[in-house]
TORKOL-416119 format. One line per field, with one value per atom (N, C-alpha, C, CB): x, y, z negated; atom name. Coordinates in nm, 4 decimals, m for minus. Glycine has a CB too. Example, Ala and Ser with C-alpha at 12.3 -4.5 7.8 and 13.67 -1.06 7.14 Angstrom:
BEGIN
xx <- c(1.3190 1.2300 1.3200 1.1308 1.2850 1.3670 1.2900 1.4084) .
yy <- c(m0.5690 m0.4500 m0.3300 m0.4473 m0.2250 m0.1060 0.0030 m0.0598) .
zz <- c(m0.7800 m0.7800 m0.7800 m0.9046 m0.7080 m0.7140 m0.7870 m0.5725) .
a <- c(N CA C CB N CA C CB) .
end
This chain:
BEGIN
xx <- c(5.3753 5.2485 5.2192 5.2501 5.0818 5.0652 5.0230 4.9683 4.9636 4.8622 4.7279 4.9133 4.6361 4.5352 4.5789 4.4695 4.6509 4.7000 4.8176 4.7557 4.8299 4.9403 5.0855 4.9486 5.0993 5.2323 5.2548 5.2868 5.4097 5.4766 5.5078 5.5866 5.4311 5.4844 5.6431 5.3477 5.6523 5.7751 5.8749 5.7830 5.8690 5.9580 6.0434 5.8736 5.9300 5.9436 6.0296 5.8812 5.9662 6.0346 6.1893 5.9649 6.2462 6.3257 6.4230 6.2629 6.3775 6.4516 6.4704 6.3238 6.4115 6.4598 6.5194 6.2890 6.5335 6.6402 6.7546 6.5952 6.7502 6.8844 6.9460 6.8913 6.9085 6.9527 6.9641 6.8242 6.9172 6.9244 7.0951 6.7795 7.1041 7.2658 7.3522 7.3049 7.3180 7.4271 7.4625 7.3737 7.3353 7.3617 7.4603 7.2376 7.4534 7.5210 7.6524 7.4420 7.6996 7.8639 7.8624 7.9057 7.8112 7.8242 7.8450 7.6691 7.7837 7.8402 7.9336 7.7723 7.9432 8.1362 8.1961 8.2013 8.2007 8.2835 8.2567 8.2487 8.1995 8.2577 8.3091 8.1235 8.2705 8.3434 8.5246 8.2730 8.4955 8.6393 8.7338 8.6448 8.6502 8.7039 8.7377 8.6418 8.6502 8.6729 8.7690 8.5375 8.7659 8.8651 8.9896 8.8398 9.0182 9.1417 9.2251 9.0921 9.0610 9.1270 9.1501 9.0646 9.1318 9.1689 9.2229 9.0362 9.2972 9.4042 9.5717 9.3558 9.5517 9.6640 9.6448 9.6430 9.5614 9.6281 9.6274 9.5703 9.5876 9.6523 9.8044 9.5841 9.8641 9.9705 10.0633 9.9532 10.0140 10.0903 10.1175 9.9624 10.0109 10.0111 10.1050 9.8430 10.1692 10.2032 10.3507 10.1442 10.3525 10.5091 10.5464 10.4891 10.4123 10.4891 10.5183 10.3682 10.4166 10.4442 10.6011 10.3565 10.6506 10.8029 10.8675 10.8769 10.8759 10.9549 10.9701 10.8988 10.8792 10.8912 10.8751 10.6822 10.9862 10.9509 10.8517 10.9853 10.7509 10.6236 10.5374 10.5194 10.5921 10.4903 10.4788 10.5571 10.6034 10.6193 10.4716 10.7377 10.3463 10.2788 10.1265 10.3363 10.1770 10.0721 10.0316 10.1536 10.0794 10.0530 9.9841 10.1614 10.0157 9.9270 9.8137 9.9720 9.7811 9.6534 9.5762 9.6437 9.6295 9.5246 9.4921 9.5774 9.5826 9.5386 9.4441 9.5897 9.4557 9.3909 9.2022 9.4714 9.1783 9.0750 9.0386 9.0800 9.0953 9.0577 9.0043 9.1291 9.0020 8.8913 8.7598 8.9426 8.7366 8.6246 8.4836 8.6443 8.4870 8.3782 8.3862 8.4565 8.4201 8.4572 8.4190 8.6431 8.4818 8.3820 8.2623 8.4274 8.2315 8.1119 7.9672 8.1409 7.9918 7.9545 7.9578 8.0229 8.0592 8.0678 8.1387 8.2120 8.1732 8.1711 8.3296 8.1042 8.3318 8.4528 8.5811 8.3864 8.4729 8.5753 8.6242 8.5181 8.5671 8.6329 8.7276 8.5370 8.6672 8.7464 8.9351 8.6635 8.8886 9.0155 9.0921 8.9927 9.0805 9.1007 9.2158 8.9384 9.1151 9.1765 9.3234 9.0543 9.2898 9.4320 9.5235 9.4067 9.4382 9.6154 9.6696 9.5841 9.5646 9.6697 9.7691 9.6413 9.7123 9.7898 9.9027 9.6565 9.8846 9.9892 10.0953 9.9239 10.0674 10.1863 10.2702 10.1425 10.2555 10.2967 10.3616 10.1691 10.2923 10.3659 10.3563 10.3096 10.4589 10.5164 10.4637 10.7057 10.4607 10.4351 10.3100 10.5228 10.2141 10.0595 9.9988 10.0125 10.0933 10.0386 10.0267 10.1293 10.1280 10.1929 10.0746 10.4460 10.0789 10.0454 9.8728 10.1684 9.8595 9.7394 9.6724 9.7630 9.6691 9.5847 9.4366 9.6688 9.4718 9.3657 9.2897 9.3827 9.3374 9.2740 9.1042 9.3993 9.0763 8.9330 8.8464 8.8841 8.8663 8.7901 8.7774 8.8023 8.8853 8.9060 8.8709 9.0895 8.8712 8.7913 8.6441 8.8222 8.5842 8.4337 8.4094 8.3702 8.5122 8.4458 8.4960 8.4644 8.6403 8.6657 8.5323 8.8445 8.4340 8.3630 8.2626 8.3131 8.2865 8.1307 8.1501 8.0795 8.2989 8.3529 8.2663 8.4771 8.2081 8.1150 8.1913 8.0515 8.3056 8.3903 8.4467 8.5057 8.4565 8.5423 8.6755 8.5066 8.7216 8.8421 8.8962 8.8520 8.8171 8.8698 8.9070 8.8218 8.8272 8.8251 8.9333 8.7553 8.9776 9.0853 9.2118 9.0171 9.2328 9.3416 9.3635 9.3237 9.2687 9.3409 9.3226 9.2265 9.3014 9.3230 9.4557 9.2018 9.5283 9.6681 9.7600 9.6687 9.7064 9.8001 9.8384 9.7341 9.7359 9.7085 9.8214 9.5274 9.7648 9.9050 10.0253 9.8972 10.0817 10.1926 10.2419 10.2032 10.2199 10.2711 10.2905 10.1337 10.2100 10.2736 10.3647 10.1878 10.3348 10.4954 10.5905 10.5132 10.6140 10.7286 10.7667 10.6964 10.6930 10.6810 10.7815 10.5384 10.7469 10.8098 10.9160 10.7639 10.9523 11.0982 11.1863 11.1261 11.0969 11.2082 11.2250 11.1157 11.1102 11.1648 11.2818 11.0143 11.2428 11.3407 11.5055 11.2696 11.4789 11.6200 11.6594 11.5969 11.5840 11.6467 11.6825 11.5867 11.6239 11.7133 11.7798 11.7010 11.8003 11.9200 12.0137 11.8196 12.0269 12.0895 12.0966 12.2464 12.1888 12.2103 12.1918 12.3244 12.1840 12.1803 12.0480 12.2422 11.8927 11.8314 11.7942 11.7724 11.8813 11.8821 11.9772 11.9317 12.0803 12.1248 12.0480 12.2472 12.0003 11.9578 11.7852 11.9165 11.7559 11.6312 11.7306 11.5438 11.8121 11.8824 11.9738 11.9804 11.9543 12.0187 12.0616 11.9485 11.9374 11.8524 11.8617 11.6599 11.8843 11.8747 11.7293 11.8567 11.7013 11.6028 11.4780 11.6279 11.5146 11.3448 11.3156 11.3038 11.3647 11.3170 11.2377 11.4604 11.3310 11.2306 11.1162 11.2900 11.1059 10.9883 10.8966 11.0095 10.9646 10.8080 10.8122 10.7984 10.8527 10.8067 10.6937 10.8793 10.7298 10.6364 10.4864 10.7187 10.5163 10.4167 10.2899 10.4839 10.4459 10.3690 10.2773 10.4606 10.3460 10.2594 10.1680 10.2951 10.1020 9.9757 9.9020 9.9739 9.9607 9.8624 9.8201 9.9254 9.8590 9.8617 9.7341 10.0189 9.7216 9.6500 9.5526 9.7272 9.5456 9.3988 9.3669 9.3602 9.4078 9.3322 9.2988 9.4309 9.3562 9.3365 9.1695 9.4688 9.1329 9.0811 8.9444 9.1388 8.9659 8.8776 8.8035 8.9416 8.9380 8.9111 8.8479 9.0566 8.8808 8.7713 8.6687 8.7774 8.6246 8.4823 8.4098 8.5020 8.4326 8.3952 8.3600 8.4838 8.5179 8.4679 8.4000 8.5355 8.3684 8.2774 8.1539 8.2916 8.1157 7.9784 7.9706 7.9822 8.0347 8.0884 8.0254 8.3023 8.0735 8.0636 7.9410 8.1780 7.8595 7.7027 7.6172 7.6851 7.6453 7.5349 7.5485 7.5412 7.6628 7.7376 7.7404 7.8812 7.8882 7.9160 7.8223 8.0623 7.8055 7.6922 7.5988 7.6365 7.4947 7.3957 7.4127 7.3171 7.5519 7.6269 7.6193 7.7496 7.7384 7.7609 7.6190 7.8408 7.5158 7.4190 7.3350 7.3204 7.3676 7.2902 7.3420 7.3441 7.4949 7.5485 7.5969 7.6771 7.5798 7.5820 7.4576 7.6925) .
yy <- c(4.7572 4.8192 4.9204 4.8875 4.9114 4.9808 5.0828 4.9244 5.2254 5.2879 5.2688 5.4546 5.3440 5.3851 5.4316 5.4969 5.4680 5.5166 5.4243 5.6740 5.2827 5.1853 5.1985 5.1873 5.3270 5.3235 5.2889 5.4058 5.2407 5.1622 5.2246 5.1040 5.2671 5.3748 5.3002 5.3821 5.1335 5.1137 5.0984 5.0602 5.0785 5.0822 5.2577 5.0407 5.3536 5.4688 5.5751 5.4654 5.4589 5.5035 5.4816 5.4692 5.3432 5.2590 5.3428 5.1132 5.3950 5.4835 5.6096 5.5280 5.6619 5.8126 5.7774 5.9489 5.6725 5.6431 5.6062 5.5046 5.5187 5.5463 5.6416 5.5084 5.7744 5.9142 5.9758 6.0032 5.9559 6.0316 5.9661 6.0271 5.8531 5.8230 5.8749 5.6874 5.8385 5.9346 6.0739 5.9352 6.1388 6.2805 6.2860 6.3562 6.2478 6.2555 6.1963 6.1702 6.1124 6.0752 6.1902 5.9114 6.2133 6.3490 6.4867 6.3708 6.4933 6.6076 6.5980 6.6712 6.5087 6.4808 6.4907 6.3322 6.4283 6.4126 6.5801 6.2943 6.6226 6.7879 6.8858 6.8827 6.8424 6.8933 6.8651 6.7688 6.7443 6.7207 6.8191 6.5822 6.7629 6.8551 6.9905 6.8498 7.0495 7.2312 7.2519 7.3399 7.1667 7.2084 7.1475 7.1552 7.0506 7.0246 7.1507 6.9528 7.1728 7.2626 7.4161 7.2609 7.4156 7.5865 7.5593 7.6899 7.4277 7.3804 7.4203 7.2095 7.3522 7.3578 7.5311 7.2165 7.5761 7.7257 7.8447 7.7909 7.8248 7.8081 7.7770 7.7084 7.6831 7.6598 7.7054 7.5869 7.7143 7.7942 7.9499 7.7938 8.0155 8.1522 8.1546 8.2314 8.0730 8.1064 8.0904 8.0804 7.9889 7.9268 8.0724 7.7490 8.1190 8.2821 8.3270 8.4263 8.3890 8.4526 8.4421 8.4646 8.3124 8.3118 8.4068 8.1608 8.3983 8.4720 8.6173 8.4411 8.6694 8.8502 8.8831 8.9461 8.9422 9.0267 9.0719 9.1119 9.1520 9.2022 9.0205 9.3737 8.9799 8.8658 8.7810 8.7455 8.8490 8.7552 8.7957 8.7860 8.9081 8.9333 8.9135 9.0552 8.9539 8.9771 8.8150 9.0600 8.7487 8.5786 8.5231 8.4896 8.4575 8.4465 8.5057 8.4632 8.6468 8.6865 8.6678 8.8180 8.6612 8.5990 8.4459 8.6358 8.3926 8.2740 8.2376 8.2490 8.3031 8.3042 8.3260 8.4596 8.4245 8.4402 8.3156 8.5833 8.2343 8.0920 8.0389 8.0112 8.0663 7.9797 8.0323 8.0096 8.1350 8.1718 8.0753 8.2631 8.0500 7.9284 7.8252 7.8418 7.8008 7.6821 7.6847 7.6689 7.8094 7.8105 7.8654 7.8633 7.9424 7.9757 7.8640 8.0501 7.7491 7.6828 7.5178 7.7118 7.5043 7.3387 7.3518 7.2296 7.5037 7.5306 7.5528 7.3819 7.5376 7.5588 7.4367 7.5098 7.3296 7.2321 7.1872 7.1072 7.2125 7.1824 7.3005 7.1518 7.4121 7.4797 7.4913 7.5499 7.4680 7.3920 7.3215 7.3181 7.2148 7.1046 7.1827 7.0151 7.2413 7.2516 7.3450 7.3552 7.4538 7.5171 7.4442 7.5567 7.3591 7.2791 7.1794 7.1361 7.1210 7.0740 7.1041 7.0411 7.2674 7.3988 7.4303 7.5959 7.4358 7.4489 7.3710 7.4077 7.2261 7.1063 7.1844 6.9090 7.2991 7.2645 7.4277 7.2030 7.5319 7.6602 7.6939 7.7704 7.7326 7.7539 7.9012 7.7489 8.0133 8.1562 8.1345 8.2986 8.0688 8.0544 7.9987 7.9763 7.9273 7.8461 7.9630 7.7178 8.0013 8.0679 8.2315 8.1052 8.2933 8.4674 8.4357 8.5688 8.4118 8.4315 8.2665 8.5426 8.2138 8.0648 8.0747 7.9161 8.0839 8.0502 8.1664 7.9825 8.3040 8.4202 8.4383 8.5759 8.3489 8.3715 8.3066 8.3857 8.2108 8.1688 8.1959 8.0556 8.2726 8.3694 8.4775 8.3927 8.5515 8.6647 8.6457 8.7124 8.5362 8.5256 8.5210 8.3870 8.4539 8.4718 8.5918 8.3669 8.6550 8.7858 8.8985 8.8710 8.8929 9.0089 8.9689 9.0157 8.8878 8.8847 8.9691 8.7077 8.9816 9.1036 9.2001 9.1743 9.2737 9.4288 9.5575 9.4654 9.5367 9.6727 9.6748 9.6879 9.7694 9.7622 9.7853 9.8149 9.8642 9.8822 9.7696 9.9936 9.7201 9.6007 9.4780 9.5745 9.4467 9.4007 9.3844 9.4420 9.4868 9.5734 9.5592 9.7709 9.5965 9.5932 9.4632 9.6367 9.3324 9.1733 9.1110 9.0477 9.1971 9.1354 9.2070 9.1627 9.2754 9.3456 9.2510 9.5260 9.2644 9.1445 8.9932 9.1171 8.9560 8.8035 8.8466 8.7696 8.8812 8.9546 8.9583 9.1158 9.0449 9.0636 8.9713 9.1753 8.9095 8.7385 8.6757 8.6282 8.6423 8.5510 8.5961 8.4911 8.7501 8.7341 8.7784 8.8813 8.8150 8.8121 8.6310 8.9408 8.5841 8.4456 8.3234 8.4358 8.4207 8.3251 8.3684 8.3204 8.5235 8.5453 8.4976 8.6739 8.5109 8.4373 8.2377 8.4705 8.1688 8.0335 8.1173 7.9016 8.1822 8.1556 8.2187 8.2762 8.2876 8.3338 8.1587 8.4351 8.0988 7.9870 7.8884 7.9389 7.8815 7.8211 7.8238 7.8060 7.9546 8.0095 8.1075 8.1526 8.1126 8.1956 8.3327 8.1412 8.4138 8.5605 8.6050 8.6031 8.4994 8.5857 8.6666 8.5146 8.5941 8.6865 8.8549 8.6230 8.8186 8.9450 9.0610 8.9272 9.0170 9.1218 9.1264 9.1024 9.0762 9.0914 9.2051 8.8627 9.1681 9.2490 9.3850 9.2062 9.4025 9.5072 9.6146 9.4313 9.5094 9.5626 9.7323 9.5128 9.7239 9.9020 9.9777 9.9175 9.9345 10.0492 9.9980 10.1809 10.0624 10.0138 10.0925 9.9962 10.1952 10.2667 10.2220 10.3986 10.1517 10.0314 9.9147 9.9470 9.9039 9.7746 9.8239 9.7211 9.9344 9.9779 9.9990 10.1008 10.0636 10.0964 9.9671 10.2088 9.8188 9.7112 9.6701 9.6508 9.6868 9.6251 9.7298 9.6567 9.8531 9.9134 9.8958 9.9884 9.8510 9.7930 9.6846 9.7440 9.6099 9.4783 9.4787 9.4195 9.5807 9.5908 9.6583 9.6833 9.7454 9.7999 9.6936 9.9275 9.6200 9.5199 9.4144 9.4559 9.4130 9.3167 9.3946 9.2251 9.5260 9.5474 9.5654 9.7144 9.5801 9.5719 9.3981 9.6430 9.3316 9.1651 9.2052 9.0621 9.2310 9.2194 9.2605 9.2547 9.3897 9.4727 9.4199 9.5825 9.3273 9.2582 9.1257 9.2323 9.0786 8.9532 8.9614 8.9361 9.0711 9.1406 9.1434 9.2951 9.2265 9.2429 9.1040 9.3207 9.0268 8.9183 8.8141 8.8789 8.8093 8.7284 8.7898 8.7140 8.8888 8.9553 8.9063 9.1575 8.9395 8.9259 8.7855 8.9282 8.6893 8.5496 8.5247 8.4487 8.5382 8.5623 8.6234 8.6227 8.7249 8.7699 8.7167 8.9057 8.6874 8.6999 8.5447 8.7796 8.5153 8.3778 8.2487 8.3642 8.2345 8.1222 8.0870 8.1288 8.2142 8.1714 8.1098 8.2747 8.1817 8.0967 7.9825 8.1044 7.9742 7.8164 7.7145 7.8331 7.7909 7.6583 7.6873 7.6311 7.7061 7.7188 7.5701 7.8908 7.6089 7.4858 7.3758 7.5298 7.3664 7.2282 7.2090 7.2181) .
zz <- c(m9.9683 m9.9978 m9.8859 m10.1393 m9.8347 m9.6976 m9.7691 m9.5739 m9.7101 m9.7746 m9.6556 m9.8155 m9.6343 m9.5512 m9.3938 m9.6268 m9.3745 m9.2341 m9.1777 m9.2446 m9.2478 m9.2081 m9.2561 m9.0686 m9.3100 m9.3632 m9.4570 m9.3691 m9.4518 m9.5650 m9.6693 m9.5343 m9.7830 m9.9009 m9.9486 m10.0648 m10.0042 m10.0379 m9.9946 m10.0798 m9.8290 m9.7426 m9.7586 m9.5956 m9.7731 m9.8061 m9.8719 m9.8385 m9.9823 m10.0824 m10.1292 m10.1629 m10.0672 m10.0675 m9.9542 m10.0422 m9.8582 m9.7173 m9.8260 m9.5337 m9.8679 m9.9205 m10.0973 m9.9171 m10.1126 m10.2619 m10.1939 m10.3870 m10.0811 m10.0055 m9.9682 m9.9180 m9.9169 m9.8408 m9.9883 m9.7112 m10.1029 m10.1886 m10.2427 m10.2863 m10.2426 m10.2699 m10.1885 m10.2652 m10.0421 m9.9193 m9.9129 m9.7842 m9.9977 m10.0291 m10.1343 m10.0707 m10.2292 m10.3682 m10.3296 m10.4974 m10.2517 m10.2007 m10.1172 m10.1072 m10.0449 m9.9392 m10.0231 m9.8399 m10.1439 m10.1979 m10.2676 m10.2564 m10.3267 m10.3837 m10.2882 m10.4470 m10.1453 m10.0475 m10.0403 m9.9173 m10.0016 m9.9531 m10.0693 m9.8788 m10.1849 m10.3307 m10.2962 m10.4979 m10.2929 m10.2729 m10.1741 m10.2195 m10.0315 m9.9262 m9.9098 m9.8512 m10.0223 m10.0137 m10.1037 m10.0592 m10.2351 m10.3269 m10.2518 m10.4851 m10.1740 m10.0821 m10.0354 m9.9518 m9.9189 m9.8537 m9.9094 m9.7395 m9.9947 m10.0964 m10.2053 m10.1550 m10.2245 m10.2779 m10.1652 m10.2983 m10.0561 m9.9597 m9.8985 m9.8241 m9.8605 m9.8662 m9.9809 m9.7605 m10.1177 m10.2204 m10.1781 m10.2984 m10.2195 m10.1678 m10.0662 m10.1523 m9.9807 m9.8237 m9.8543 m9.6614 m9.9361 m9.9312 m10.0784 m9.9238 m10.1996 m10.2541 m10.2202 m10.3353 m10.1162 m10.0482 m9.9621 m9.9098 m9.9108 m9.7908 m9.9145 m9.6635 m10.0724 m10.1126 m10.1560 m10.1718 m10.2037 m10.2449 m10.1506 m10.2347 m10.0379 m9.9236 m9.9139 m9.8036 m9.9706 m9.9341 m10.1407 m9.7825 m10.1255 m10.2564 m10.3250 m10.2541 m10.2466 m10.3231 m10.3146 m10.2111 m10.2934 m10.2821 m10.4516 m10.1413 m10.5512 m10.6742 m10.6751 m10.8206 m10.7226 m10.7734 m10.6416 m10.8434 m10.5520 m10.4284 m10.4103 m10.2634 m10.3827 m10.3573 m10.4358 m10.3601 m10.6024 m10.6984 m10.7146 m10.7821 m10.6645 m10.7033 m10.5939 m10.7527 m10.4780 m10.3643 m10.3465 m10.2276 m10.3891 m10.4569 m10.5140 m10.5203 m10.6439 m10.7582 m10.6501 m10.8886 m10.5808 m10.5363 m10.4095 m10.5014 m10.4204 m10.3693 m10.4272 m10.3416 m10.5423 m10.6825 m10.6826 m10.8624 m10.6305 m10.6292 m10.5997 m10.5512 m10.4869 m10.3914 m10.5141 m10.1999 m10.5650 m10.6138 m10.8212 m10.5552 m10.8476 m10.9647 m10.9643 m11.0626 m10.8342 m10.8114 m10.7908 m10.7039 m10.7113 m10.6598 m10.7683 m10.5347 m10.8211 m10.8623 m11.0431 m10.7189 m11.0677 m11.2323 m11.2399 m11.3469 m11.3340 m11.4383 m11.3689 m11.6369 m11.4204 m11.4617 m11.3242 m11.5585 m11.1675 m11.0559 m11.0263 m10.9466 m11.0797 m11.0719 m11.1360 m11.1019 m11.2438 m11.3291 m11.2875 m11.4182 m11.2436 m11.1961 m11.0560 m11.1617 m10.9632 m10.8314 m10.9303 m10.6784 m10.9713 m11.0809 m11.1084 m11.2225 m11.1374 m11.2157 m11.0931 m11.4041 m10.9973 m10.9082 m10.8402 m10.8488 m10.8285 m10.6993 m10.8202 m10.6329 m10.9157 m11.0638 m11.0651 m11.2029 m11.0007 m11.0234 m10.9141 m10.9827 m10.8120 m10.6900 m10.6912 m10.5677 m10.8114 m10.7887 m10.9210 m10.6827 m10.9634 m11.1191 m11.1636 m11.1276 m11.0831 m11.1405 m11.0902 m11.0929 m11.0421 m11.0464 m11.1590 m10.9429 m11.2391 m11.3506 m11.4342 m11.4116 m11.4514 m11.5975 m11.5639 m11.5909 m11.4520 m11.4290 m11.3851 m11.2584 m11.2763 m11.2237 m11.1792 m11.0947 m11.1833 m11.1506 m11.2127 m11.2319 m11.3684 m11.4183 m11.4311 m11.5264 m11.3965 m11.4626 m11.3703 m11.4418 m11.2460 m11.2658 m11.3183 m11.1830 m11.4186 m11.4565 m11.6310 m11.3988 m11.6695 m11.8445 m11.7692 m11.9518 m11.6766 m11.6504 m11.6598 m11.5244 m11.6298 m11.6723 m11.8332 m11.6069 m11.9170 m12.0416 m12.0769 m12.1450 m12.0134 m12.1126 m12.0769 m12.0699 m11.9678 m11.9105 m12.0248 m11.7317 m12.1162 m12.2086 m12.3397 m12.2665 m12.3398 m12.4382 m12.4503 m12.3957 m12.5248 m12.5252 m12.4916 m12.6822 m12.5463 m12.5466 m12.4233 m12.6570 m12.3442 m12.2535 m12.2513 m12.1861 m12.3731 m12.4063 m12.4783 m12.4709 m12.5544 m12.5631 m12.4889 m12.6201 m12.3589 m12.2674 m12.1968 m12.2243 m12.1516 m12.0745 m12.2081 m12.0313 m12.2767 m12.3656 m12.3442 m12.5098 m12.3616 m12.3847 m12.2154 m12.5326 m12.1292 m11.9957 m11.9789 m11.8722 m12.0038 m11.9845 m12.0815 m12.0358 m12.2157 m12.2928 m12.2491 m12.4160 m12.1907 m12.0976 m12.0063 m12.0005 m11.8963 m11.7771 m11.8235 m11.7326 m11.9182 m11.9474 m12.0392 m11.9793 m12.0796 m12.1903 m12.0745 m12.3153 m11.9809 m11.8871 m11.7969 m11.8174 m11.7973 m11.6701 m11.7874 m11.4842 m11.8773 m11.9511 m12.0243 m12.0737 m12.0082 m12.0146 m11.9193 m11.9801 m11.7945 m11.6813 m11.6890 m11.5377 m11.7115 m11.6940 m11.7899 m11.6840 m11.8846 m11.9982 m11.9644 m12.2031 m11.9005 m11.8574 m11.7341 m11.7807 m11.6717 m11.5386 m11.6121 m11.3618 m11.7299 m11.8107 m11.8093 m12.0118 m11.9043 m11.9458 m11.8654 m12.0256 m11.7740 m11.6257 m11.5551 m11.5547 m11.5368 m11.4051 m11.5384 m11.2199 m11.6247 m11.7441 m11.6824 m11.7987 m11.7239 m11.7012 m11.5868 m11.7288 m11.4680 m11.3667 m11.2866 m11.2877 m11.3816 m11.3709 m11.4337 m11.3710 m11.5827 m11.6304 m11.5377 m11.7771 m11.4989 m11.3835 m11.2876 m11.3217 m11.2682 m11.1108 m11.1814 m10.9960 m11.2712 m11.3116 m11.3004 m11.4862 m11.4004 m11.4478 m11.3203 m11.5555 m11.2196 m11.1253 m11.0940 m11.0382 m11.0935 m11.0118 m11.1112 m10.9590 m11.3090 m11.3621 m11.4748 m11.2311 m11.5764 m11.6249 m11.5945 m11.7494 m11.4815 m11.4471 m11.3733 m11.4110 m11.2837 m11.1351 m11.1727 m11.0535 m11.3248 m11.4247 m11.4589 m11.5781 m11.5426 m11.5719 m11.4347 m11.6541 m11.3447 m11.2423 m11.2190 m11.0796 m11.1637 m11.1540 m11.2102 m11.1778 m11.3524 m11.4667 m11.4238 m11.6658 m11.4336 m11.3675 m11.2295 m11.3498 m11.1359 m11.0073 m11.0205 m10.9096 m11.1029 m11.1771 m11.2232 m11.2646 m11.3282 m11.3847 m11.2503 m11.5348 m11.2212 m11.1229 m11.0121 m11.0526 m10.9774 m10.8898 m10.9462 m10.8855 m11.0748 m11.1341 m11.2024 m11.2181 m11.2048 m11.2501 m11.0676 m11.3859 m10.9421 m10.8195 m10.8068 m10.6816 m10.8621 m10.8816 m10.9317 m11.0322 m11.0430 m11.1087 m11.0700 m11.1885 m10.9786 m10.9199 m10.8042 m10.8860 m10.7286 m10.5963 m10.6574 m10.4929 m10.7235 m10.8328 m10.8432 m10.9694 m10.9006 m10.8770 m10.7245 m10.9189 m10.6292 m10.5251 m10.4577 m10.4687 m10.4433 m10.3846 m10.4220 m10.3437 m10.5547 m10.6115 m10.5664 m10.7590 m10.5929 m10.5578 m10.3836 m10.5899 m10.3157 m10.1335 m10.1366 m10.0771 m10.2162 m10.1720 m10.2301 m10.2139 m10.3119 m10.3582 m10.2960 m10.4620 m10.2115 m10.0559 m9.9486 m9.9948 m9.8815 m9.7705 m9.7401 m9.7917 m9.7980 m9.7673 m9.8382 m9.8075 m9.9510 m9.9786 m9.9236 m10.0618 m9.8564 m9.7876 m9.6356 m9.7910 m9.5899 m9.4746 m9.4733 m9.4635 m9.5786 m9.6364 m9.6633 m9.7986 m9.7384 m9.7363 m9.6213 m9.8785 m9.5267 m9.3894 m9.2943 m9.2995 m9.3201 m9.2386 m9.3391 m9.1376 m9.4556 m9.5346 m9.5977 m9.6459) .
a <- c(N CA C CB N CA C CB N CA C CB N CA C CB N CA C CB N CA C CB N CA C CB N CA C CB N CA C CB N CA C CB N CA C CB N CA C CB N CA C CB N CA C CB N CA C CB N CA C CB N CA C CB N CA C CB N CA C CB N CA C CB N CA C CB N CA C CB N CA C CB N CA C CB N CA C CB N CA C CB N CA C CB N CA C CB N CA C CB N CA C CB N CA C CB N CA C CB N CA C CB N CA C CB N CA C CB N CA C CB N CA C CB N CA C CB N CA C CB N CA C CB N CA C CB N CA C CB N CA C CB N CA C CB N CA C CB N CA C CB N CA C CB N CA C CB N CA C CB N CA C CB N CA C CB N CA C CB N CA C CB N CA C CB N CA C CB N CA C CB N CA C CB N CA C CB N CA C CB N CA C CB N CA C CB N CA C CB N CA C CB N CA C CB N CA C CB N CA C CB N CA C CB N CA C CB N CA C CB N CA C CB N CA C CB N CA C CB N CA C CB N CA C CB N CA C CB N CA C CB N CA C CB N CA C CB N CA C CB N CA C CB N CA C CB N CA C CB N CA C CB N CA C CB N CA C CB N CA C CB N CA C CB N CA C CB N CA C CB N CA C CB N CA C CB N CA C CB N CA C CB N CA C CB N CA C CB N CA C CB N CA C CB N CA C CB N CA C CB N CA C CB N CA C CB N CA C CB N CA C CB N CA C CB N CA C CB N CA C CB N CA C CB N CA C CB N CA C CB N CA C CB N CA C CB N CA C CB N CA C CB N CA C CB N CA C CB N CA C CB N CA C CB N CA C CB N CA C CB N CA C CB N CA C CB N CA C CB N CA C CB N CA C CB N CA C CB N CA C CB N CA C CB N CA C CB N CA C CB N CA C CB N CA C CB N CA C CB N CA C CB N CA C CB N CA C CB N CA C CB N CA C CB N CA C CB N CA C CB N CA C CB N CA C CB N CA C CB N CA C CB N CA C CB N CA C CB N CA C CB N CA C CB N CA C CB N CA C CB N CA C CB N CA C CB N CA C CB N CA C CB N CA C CB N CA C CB N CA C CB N CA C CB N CA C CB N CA C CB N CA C CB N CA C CB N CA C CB N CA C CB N CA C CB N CA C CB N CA C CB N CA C CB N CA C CB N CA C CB N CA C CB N CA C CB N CA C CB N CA C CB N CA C CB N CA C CB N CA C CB N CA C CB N CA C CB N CA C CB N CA C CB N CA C CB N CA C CB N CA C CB N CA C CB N CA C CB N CA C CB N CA C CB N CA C CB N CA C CB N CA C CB N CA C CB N CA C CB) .
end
C-alpha cells in the first residue's frame, strides 16, 4: 500500500515490527549482560572479601550494593534471581546481606521508624548468628574457640562492629540508590 508521496506504509510498518523485536532480544540480551556482569564481581569482591578479616562483613555489603542497577532498573524478580545465583557461589552473602536490598525496600514502608530499625537489626543479627551456628556445625568447636579466642569483650565489640557496619550498609543503600537515580541512569540511558 503506497500512500500519496510514494511511500510504502506496509513495507513500513513491517521494517519497524521488525526493529521492535530486535529491541526486545536486545533488551533481554543486555538484562542478561548487566546482571552477568554484577553477578561475577559480586563474586570477586566476596572471594577478596574471604581474604582479609574485616572483609567477613565489609564484602557482602558491597556486594549487596551491586543489586542496586538492577532492582532499580528490571525489578525485584531480576534482581532476585542475580542473589541467588551470586548465593550458589558465596555462602555468608546468602544467609547476611544478599538479599537485604531488596527487604530494605519493603521494610522502608514500615511507618515507625523505631520499628523499622528494631526488625532491620533483628534480620542482621539472625543471620549472622545463623551462619555461625552452620559454620559451628561444620567445622565443630573449633569455631567457638577461635570466636572465644580474645575473650568475650572482643566478641561483643565484633558483634558491635557488625551492626555498626550494617546500619552504614544501610545508610550507603540509601545514598547510592538515590546516586544511581541522578547520576548514573541518565548516563546509562544515554549510551543504551
Amino acid at each position: 500500500m503506497w500512500n500519496k508521496t510514494g511511500y510504502n506504509v506496509q513495507e513500513s510498518r513491517e521494517r519497524l515490527r521488525r526493529e521492535g523485536e530486535n529491541t526486545m532480544r536486545k533488551t533481554e540480551s543486555q538484562k542478561i549482560a548487566l546482571c552477568g556482569m554484577l553477578g561475577a564481581l559480586s563474586v570477586v569482591l566476596l572471594l577478596i572479601g574471604s581474604a582479609l578479616q574485616i572483609g567477613t562483613y565489609a564484602a557482602p555489603m558491597l556486594a549487596a550494593f551491586l543489586l542496586i542497577p538492577v532492582l532499580e532498573d528490571y525489578g525485584p524478580r531480576y534482581a532476585l534471581t542475580l542473589y541467588a545465583t551470586v548465593s550458589i557461589l558465596a555462602f555468608f552473602y546468602v544467609l547476611v546481606m544478599g538479599y537485604y536490598p531488596v527487604l530494605r525496600v519493603k521494610l522502608n514502608t514500615i511507618k515507625s521508624r523505631w520499628v523499622r530499625w528494631i526488625i532491620k537489626f533483628a534480620v542482621f543479627n539472625a543471620a549472622t548468628v545463623l551462619v555461625y551456628l552452620l559454620l559451628f556445625a561444620l567445622l565443630g568447636p573449633a569455631v567457638l574457640d577461635e570466636l572465644l579466642a580474645d575473650g568475650t569483650a572482643m566478641l561483643a565489640a565484633l558483634l558491635a562492629a557488625g551492626n555498626l557496619s550494617f546500619w552504614l550498609c544501610d545508610r550507603a543503600l540509601a545514598a547510592l540508590t538515590r546516586y544511581y537515580h541522578l547520576v548514573v541512569k541518565p548516563r546509562l540511558k544515554k549510551k543504551f
